[in-house]
N, C-alpha and C positions, 0 to 999 in steps of 0.2 A: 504494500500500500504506500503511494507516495503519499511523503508528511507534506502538511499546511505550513508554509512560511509566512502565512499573510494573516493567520489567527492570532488570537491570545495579547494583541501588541499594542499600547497608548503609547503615542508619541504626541509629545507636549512641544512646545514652541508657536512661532510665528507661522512656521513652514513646515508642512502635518508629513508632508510624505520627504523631505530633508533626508539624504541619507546619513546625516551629520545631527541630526536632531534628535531629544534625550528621548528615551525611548524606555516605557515601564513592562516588563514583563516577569509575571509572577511575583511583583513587589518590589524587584531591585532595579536600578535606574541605571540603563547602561547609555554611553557617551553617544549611540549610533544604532539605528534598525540592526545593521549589518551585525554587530557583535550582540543583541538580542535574537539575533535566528540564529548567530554558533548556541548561544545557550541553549534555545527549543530545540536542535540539533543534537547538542549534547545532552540532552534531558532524555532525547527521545532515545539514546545507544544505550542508555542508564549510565554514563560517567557522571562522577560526581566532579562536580567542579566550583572553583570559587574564584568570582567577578573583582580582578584590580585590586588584590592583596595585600601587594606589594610594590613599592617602586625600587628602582636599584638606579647607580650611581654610571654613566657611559660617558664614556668619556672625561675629558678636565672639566667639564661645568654643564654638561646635561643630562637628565631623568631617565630613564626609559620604565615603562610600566605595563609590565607583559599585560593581555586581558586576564587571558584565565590560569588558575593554578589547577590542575588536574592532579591531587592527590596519591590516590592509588596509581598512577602512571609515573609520579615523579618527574612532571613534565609542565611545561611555561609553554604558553597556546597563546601565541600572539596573532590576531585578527590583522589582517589588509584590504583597503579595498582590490579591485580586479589588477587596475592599472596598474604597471610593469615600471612605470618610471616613479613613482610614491614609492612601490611596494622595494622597490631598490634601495631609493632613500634611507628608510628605515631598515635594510636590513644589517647593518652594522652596528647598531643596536642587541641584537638579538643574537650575532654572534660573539660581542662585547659579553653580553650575559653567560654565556655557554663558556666562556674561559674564566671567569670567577666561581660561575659553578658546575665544575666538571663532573658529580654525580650526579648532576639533574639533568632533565632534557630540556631541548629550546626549539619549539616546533613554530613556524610563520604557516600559515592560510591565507588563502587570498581570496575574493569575490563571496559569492551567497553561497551556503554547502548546497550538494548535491544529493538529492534525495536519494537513499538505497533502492535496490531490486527487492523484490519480491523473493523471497527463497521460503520453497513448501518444505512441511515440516518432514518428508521423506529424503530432502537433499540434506535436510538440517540436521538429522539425526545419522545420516552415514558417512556425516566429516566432507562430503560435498558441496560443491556450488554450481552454478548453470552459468 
C-alpha cells in the first residue's frame, strides 16, 4: 500500500504549502513539510526517531544540526531538499560530523521519500522480495 504524504500535516505561516514552512505533525514542529514526511516515513518503517536533538560544532564558527537521531540505528539522518547544488553545500557538514563521531553513522536524504512496494506476506515470510 503506498503511504499518504499529504495527510496528518498543519503547516502554519504566511505561505501554507512553503516547503520551508513550520510544519506540525503529531505534535512536534519540524523547520519544513519535507523533514515532517521523513518523520511519517519513519513512523511508518516503525524507526524510532528523534527530531533536532542535537547540534554539533563544523567547522571554526558554524552549527550543523543533523534532523533526526535514529536511536537503535546509531545513526544522524540529515534531511535535503532534491536539488544537487544545496544538497552539496551542506554536505561537508555531515561529513565534519562522521569524523568527530566515528561510532555513529551520518546518513544525508535528499527530496520527498519514496513510498515502499507492496511485498505479500508469502515473499515476506521466505526471506524474499519481488
Amino acid at each position: 500500500m503506498p503511504f499518504d504524504f499529504h495527510g496528518d500535516f498543519q503547516v502554519q505561516g504566511s505561505n501554507a504549502d512553503a516547503a520551508a514552512g513550520l510544519t506540525i505533525y503529531r505534535g512536534v514542529s519540524y523547520r519544513s513539510r519535507l523533514r515532517a514526511q521523513w518523520a511519517a516515513f519513519l513512523d511508518a518503517l516503525g524507526i524510532a526517531h528523534v527530531y533536532e536533538p542535537k547540534s554539533f560544532p563544523a567547522g571554526r564558527s558554524a552549527r550543523y544540526t543533523p534532523d533526526f537521531w535514529l536511536p537503535e540505528l546509531k545513526a544522524w539522518l540529515d534531511i535535503q531538499p532534491a536539488d544537487p547544488v544545496t544538497r552539496g553545500a551542506q554536505r561537508w557538514k555531515a561529513d565534519d560530523l562522521a569524523r568527530q563521531r566515528p561510532s555513529e553513522r551520518v546518513w544525508i536524504a535528499s527530496g520527498v521519500p519514496r513510498s515502499l512496494p507492496a511485498v505479500d506476506s508469502s515473499s515476506a515470510e521466505n526471506g524474499s522480495s519481488q
